[in-house]
RODO-2510 file (C-alpha; in nm, 4 decimals, decimal comma):
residues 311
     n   res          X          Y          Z
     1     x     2,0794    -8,4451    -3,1921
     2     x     1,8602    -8,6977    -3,4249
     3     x     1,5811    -8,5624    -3,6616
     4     x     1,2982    -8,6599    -3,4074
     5     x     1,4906    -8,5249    -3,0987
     6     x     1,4485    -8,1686    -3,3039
     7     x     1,1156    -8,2169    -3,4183
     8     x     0,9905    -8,3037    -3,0891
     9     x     0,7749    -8,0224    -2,8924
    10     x     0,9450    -7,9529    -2,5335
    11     x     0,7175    -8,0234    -2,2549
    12     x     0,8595    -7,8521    -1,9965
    13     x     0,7548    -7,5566    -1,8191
    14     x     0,9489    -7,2576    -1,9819
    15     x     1,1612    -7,0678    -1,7234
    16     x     0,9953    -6,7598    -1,5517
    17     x     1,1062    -6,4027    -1,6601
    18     x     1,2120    -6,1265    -1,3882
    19     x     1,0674    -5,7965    -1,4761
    20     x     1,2411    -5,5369    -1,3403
    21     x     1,0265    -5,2155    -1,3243
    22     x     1,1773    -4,9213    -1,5740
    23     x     1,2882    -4,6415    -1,2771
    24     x     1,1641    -4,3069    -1,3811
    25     x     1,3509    -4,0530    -1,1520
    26     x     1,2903    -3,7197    -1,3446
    27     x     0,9122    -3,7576    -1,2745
    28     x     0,9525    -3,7833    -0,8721
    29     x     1,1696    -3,4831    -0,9173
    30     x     0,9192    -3,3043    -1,1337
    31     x     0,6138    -3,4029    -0,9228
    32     x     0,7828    -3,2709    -0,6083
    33     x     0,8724    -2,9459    -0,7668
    34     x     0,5129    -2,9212    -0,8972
    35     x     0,3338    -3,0308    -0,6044
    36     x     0,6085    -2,7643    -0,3975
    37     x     0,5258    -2,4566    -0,6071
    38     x     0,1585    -2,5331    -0,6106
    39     x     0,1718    -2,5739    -0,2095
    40     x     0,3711    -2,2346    -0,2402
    41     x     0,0910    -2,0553    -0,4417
    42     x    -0,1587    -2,1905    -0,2203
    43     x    -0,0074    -2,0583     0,0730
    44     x     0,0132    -1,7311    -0,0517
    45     x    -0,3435    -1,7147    -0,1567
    46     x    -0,4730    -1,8262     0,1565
    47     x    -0,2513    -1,6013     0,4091
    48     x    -0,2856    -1,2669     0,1226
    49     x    -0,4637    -1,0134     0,3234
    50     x    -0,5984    -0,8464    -0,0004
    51     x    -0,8167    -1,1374    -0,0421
    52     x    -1,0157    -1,0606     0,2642
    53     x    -1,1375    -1,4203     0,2727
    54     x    -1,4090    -1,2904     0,5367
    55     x    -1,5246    -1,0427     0,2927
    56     x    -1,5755    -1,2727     0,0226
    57     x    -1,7690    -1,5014     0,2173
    58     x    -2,0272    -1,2194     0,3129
    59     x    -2,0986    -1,1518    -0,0810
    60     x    -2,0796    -1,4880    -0,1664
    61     x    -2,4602    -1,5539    -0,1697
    62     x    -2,5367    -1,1588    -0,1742
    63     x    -2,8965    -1,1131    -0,3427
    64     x    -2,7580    -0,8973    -0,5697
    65     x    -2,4566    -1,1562    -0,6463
    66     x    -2,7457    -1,4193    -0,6710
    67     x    -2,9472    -1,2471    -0,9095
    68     x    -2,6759    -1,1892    -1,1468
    69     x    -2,5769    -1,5605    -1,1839
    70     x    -2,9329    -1,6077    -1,2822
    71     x    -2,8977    -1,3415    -1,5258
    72     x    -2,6096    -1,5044    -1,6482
    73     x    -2,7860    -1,8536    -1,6950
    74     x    -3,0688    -1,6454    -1,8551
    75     x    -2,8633    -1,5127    -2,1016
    76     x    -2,6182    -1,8000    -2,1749
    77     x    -2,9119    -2,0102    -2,3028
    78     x    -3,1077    -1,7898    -2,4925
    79     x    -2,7524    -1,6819    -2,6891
    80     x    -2,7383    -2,0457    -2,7029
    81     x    -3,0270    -2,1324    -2,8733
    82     x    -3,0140    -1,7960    -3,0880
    83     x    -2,6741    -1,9398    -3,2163
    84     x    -2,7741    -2,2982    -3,2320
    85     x    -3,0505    -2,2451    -3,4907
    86     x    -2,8963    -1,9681    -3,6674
    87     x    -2,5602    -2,2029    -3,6937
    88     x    -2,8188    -2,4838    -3,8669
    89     x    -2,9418    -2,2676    -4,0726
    90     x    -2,6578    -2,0824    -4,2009
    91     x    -2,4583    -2,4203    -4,2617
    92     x    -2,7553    -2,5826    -4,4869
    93     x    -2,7227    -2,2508    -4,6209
    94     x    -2,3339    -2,3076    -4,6726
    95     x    -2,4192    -2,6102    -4,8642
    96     x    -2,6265    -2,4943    -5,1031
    97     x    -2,5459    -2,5140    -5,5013
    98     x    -2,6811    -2,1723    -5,5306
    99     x    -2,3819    -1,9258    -5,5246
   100     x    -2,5838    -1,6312    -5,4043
   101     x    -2,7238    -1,8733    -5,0720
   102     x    -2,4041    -2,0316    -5,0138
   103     x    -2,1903    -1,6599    -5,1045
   104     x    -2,4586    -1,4748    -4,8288
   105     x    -2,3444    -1,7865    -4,5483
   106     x    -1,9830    -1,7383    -4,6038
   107     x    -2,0043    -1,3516    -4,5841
   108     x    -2,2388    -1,3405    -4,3056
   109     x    -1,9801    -1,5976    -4,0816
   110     x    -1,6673    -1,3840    -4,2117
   111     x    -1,8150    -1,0879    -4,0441
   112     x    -1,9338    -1,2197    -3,7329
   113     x    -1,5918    -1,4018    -3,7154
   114     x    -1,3773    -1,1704    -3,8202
   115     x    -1,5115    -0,8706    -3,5904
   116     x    -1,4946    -0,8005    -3,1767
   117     x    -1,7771    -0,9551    -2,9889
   118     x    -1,7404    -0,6343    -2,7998
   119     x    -1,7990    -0,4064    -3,0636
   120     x    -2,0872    -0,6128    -3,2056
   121     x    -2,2657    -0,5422    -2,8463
   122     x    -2,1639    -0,1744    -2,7960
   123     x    -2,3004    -0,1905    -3,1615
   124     x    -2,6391    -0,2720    -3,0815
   125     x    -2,6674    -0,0770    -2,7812
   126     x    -2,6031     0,2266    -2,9819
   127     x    -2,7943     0,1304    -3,3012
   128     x    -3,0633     0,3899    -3,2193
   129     x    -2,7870     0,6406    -3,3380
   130     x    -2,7900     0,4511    -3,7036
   131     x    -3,1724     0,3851    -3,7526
   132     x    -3,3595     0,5876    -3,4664
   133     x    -3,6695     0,3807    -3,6177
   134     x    -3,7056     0,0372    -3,7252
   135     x    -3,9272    -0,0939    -3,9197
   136     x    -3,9307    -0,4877    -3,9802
   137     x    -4,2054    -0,6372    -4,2147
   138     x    -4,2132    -0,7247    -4,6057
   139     x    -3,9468    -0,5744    -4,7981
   140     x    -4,0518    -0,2953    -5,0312
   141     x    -4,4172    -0,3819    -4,8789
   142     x    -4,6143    -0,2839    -4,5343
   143     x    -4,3816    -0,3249    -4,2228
   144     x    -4,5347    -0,5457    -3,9827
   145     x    -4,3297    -0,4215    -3,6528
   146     x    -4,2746    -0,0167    -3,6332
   147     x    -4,1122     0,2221    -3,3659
   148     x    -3,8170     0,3749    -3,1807
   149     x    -3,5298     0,1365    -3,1526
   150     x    -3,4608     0,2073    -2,8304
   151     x    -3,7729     0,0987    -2,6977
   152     x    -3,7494    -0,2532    -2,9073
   153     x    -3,4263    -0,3243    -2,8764
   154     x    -3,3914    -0,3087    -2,5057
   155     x    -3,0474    -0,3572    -2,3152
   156     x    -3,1357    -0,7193    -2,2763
   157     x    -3,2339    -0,7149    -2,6308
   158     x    -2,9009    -0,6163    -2,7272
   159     x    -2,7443    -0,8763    -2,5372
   160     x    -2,9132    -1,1028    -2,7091
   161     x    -2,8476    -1,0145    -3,0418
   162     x    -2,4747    -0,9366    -3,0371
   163     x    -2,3825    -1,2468    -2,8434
   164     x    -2,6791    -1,4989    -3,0527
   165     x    -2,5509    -1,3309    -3,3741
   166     x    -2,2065    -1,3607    -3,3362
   167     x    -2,2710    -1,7699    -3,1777
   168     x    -2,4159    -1,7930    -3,5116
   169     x    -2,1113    -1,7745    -3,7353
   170     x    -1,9036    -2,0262    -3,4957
   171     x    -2,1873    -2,2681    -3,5050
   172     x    -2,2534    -2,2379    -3,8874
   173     x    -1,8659    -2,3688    -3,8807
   174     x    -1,9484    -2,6268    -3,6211
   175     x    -2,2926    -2,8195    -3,7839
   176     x    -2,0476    -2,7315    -4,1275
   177     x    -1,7959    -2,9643    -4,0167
   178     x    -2,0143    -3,2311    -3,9102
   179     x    -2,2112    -3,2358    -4,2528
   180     x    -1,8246    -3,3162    -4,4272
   181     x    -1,7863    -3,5713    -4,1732
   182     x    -2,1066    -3,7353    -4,3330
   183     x    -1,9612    -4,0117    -4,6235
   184     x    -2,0603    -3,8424    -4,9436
   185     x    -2,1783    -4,1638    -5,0920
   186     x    -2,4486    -4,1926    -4,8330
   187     x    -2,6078    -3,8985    -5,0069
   188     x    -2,6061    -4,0006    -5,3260
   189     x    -2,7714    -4,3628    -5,2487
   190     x    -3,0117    -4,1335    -5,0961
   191     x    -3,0554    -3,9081    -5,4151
   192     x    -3,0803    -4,2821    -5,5736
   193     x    -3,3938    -4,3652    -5,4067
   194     x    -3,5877    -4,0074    -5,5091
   195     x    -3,5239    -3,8156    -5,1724
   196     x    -3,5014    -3,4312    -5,2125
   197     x    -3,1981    -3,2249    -5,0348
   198     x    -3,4159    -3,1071    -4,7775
   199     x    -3,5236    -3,5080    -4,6980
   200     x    -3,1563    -3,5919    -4,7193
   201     x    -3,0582    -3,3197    -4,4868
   202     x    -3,3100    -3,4283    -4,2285
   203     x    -3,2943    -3,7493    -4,2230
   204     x    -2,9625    -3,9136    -4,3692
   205     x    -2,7045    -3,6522    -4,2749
   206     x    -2,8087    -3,3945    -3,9582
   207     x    -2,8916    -3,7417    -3,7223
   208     x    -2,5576    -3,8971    -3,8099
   209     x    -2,3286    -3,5371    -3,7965
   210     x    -2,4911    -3,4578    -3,4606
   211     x    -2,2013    -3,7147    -3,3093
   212     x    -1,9851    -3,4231    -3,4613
   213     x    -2,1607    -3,1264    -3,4002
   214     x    -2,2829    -3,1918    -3,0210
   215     x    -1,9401    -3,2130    -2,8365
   216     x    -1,8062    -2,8805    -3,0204
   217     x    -2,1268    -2,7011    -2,8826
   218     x    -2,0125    -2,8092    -2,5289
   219     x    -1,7417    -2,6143    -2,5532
   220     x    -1,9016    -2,3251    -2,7131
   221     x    -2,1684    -2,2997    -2,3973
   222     x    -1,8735    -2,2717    -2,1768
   223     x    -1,6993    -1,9753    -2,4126
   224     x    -2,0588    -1,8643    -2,4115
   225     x    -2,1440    -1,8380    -2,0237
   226     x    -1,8251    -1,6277    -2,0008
   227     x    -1,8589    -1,4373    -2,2680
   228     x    -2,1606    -1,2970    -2,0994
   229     x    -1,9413    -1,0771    -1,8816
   230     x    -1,8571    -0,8697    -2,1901
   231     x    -2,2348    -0,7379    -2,1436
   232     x    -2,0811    -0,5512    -1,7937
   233     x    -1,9730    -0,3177    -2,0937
   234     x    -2,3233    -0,1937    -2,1471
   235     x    -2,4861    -0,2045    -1,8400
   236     x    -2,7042    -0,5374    -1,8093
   237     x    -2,7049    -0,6220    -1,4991
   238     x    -2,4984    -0,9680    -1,5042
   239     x    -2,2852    -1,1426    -1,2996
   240     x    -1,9573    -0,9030    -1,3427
   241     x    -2,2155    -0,5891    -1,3756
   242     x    -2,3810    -0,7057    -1,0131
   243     x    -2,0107    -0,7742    -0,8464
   244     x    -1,9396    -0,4073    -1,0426
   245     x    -2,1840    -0,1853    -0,8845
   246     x    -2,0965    -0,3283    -0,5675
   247     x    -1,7015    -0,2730    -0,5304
   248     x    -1,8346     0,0642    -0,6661
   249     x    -1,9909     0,1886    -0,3277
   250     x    -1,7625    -0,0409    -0,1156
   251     x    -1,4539    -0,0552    -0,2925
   252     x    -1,4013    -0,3639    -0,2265
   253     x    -1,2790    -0,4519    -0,5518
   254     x    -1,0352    -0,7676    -0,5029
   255     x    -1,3134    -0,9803    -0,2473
   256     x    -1,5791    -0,9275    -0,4924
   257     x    -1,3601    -1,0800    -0,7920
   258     x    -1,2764    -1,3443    -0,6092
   259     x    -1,7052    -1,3730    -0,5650
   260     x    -1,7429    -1,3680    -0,9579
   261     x    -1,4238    -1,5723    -1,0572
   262     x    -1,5946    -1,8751    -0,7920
   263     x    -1,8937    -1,8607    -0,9509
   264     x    -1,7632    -1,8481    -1,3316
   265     x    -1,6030    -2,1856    -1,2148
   266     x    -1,8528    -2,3458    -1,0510
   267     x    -2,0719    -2,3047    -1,3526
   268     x    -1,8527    -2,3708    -1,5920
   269     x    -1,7560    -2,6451    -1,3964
   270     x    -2,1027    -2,8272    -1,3997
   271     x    -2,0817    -2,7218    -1,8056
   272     x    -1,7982    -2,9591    -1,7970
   273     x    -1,9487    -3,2670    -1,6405
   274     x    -2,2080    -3,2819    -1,9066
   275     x    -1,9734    -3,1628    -2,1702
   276     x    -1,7958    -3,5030    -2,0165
   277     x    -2,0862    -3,7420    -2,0669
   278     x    -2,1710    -3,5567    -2,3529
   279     x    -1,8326    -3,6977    -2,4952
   280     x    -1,9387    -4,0348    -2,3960
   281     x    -2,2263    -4,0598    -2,5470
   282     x    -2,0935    -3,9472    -2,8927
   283     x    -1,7808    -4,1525    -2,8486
   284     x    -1,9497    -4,4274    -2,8409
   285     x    -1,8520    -4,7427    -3,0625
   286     x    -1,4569    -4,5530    -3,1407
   287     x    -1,1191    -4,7257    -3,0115
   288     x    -0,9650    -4,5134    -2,7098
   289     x    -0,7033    -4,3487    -2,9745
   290     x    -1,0080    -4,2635    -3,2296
   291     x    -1,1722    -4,0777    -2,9386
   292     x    -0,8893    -3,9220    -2,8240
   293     x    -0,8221    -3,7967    -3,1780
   294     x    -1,2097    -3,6547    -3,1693
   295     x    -1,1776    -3,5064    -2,8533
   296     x    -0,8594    -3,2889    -2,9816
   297     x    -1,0783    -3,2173    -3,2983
   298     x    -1,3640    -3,1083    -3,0764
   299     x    -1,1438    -2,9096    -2,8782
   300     x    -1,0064    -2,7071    -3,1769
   301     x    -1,3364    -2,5970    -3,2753
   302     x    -1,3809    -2,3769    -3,0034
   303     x    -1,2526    -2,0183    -3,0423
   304     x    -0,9340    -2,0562    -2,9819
   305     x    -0,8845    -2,3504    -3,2911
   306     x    -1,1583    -2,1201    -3,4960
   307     x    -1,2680    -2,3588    -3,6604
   308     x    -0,9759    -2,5278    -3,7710
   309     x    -1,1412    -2,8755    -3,9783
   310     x    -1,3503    -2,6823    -4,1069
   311     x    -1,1601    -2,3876    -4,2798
***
């Protein structure tokens, strides 16, 4: 073959290559076995006589049933906000150069953290016991709100507090971890042109860590709207406390869980459809793997991760 024979570009149509599809027979064999135990469990739920389907439908929209999910709603979103501002304002707090501001952040999150969400609310149900009167006003100076503390901190009241004061500490960890995720240099260009920390905070580094800190939150509300059960414990009248008093008189104690376990899941399951766009919006302008690797990081900021990032 001559110089110009080998130099010369072929012109001919390049033959066609046969893919043959890679055969994966372990996953038929797995999705039969899956799809064959989950017909199995089905079956057994359905055709249980201890479920008393019939029964469950008659409570399903029961008043009483009713009124507790809107307890629960109630409740979920006040805790929510409680927990949302306090979290703000305990990471800025967190940040500060001043050890006693920053030292009072981290103690008041290791606490929250570190105890029982049920023994913060059976706490302050029973904090008449500790101080039978409170009075809240200047310290060492005239107090502004005075009287019995079981008459201001009501059962709803106490609610409130244990589940918005323990949020608190999880979201301080939360709006932490999406100040870090803010580029340091960013702050100092902003420190270059004369801003103070409180400017900075506003307006360089809390609009660009919200794309951190919102997702995380998602999954908080969810831990948060079931958490709400643990107020059964002292009597508000909440989803589990409503299903409770029923199966008291009726003793009809397996229908009526089924009841509350539908309902946890329907809300939690509308919690996750926004939680879903909620993703989208933040994930906006990543590759499919960087979002995928935020997801898992938003994930493992719920309670189970405890923070992980942010440590």
């Amino acid at each position: 073959m001559t110089a110009s024979e080998q130099t010369e570009p072929r012109t001919g149509r390049p033959e066609e290559i046969e893919a043959v599809p890679v055969r994966h027979p372990g996953r038929w064999v797995a999705a039969v076995v899956v799809l064959v135990a989950g017909a199995s469990i089905i079956r057994s739920i359905v055709t249980a006589k201890g479920f008393q389907w019939g029964v469950v439908g008659d409570y399903l929209f029961d008043p009483r049933i009713l009124r507790g999910v809107l307890a629960t709603i109630y409740v979920t979103v006040l805790s929510m906000l409680i927990g949302i501002v306090l979290g703000v304002v305990l990471a800025i707090m967190r940040q500060s150069p001043n050890p006693i501001v920053s030292g009072s952040s981290w103690l008041y999150i290791w606490f929250f953290r570190g105890t029982p969400l049920l023994v913060q609310l059976l706490f302050w149900f029973n904090i008449g016991s500790l101080f039978p009167m409170i009075n809240l006003g200047v310290p060492f100076g005239p107090a502004i709100i005075h009287g019995n503390s079981n008459t201001i901190i009501t059962t709803l009241g106490a609610v409130l507090l244990g589940l918005g004061l323990n949020e608190g500490a999880y979201m301080a960890e939360i709006v932490r971890a999406g100040f870090l995720s803010v580029p340091h240099g960013q702050t100092e260009a902003a420190q270059s042109l004369g801003m103070s920390r409180l400017q900075i905070m506003r307006l360089v580094v809390l609009p660009q860590a919200m794309r951190v800190i919102v997702p995380p939150t998602g999954n908080e509300t969810i831990s948060m709207l079931k958490n709400t059960s643990l107020a059964s414990i002292i009597t508000f009248v909440e989803l589990t406390y409503a299903a409770q008093l029923i199966y008291a008189v009726n003793f009809k104690t397996i229908p009526l869980l089924v009841v509350i376990s539908i309902w946890y899941l329907v809300l939690t399951s509308v919690l996750y459809v926004g939680q879903y766009f909620i993703e989208r919006r933040y994930g906006r302008g990543y590759t499919r793997a960087e979002r995928a690797s935020m997801r898992a990081r938003w994930l493992g900021m719920g309670r189970g991760g405890g923070g992980g990032a942010v440590g």
